[in-house]
Phi, psi and omega in degrees: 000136194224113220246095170286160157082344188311342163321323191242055184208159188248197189288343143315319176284294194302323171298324180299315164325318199278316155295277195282032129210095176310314164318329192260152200282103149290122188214175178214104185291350153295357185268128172288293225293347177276351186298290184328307180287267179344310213274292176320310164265040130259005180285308206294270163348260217327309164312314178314334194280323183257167151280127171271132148233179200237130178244125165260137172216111210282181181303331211274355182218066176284335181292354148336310210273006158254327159297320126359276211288014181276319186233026135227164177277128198264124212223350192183134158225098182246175184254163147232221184244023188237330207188191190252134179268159139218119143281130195214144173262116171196177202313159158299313208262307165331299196295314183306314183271357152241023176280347173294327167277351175272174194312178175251135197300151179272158164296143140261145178247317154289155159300307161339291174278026190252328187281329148331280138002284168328308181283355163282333155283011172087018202239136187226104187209146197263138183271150180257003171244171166255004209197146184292179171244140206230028153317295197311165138290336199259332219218160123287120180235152202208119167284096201229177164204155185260230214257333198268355186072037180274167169270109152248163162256147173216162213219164250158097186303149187250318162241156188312298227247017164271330196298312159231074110331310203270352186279339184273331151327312193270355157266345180295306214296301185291347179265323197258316161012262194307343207272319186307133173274039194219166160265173200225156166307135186224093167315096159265337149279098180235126164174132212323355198244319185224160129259145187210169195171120179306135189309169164264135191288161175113168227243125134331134147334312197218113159253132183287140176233154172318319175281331180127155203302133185259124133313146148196116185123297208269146181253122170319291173334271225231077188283135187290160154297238213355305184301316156293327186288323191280330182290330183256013156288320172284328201270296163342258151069250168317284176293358136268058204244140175284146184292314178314310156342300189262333178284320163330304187289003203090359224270119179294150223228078177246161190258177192283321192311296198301330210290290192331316186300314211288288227288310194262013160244009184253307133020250186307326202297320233222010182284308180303316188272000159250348169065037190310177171275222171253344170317283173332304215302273173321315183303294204311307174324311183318284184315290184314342179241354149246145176313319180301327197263348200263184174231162212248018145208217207225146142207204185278139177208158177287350179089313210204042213245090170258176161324312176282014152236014156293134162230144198237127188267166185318321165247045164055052171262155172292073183267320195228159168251166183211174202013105201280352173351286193283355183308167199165160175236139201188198160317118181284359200270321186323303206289328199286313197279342175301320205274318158300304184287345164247349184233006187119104189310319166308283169328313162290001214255348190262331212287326184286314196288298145003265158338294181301321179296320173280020178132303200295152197280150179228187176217165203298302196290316213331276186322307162306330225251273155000288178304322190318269207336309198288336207287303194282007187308322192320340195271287184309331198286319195314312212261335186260356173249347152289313188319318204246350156106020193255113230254338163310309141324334196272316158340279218310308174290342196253008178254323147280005174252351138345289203273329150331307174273349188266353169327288191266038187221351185284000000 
């Protein structure tokens, strides 16, 4: 809102003004610095509206890069030996369509050409494995350091349609960085085939071994305080980052009314291939229909913040989180209900009381509302190994609706 003319009202009138719409622009278009304070918050509002991504635009689809720099702002340009790198700010549907006219990212198969790669990007680094480490779903990581003997990861989509995915990461990421008392991953390398970023100093929580996933540092039973207070500091954090804000930034964005629809048609899709009981059946359907249980708003949450994406300092403090893939403003409840499924409904019940001293927002429900979801994680894991045909993952899942149903049937 923008209050012209402000010259011919006097300063009684302009404080009153000031009061009841704190938000509108006092301005005198004779004036140059009030013209200058206009010219900026219109900068300011226009920016808000776009994003930065990283575009690789190879020689062969050079007739791109004009089109780019016309409608977007060019924030970075560098060559490699195939194309033009470019970081740019712009609306998200430019960037969707034209990351769809560029090539289709090639596979990398080896560490070698993924170091290869890497090197194109000015980063010159040894890998300490010979062979990837191929834990993630998403991503083939290659273990490296560079000439000074920092360590880094470096990562690799394993299917075409991770690529973007990881471009709504690298805003989350850019988005989130500063806010957080924890560390975040800082991608200096982005472009649609690798990502690379100095490892983060901590412990995993949880490392997968040939025999099966090692706790370490940390006890699931009986999770320490220092681990819960830091953990429910980041999570404070995180959610008072504004939903507005963050949708703003690109982040997908659903409301609870979508998620409950999304949640019962992920449902009926995955009812055949898990076979719940009518029990079971019945619980999830109750949770999904009260009203009482649900929390009446969205906030930013990390998605996926299971253990192995914990990194825990020495005295099992929370310091960094890792891979932001899932992120979203949704059920504020998620990161909450992951956190029930690994240490436990007491623990979760000290990690809430936690939370609220730090800030974070709750509901009368919370803690139940919580426990509901994970009961219903079987569903979600269920629906992402069909999407992707991974019949291993789908075991998994039907091995948590397992423990689910001898739950509600004890």
């Amino acid at each position: 809102m923008l209050l012209n003319k402000i010259d011919r009202v006097d300063a009684a009138t302009r404080a009153a003004l000031a009061e009841a719409l704190p938000a509108a622009l006092q301005l005198c278009a004779h004036a140059p610095e009030d013209v200058a304070r206009l010219h900026a918050a219109l900068i300011e509002a226009f920016d808000a509206s776009q994003v930065d991504d990283v575009l690789e635009v190879p020689f062969t689809e050079g007739h791109l890069l004009g089109e780019i720099r016309a409608h977007a702002r060019v924030l970075a340009e560098t060559y490699t030996e195939t194309g033009a790198l470019l970081r740019v700010r712009a609306l998200p549907a430019a960037l969707e369509r034209w990351r769809g006219q560029l090539s289709t990212v090639r596979p990398i198969t080896s560490p070698t050409e993924l170091l290869a790669v890497i090197r194109r990007h000015g980063l010159e680094l040894q890998a300490e494995d010979a062979d990837f480490d191929r834990t993630g779903l998403d991503f083939l990581v290659v273990h490296a350091r560079d000439e000074a003997g920092t360590p880094w990861i470096v990562r690799t989509p394993r299917r075409p349609e991770v690529t973007a995915s990881a471009y709504v990461e690298a805003r989350v990421l850019r988005l989130v960085r500063p806010r957080l008392p924890v560390a975040a991953p800082d991608w200096r390398v982005h472009a649609p085939d690798v990502i690379a970023y100095p490892r983060i100093a901590g412990t995993p929580a949880v490392t997968v071994t040939p025999e099966g996933p090692r706790w370490n540092i940390l006890d699931p039973a009986a999770p320490s305080e220092a681990f819960i207070e830091s953990f429910a500091r980041a999570l404070a954090a995180l959610q008072a980052i504004a939903p507005e804000e963050a949708s703003r930034a690109g982040v997908p964005t659903s409301t609870i009314a979508e998620v409950r629809a999304a949640l019962s048609r992920s449902m009926d899709a995955t009812r055949e291939a898990l076979q719940p009981s009518d029990t079971v059946w019945q619980r999830w359907q109750r949770w999904l229909a009260d009203d009482a249980m649900w929390p009446q708003h969205v906030a930013l949450v990390h998605g996926d913040l299971h253990p192995g994406h914990m990194l825990l300092g020495t005295d099992g403090r929370l310091v960094g989180i890792l891979d932001w893939t899932e992120a979203r403003v949704t059920d504020p409840s998620i990161d909450l209900a992951l956190f029930c499924g690994c240490f436990g409904r007491s623990a979760l019940a000290r990690l809430v009381e936690r939370f609220a001293q730090a800030g974070g927002t709750t509901w009368p429900r919370l803690v139940e509302h919580a426990a509901e979801r994970w009961a219903a994680f079987p569903v979600l894991i269920a629906e992402w190994a069909l999407r992707t045909d991974n019949a291993t993952v789908l075991e998994h899942a039907r091995g948590q609706l397992a423990a689910v149903t001898a739950e509600t049937t004890a």
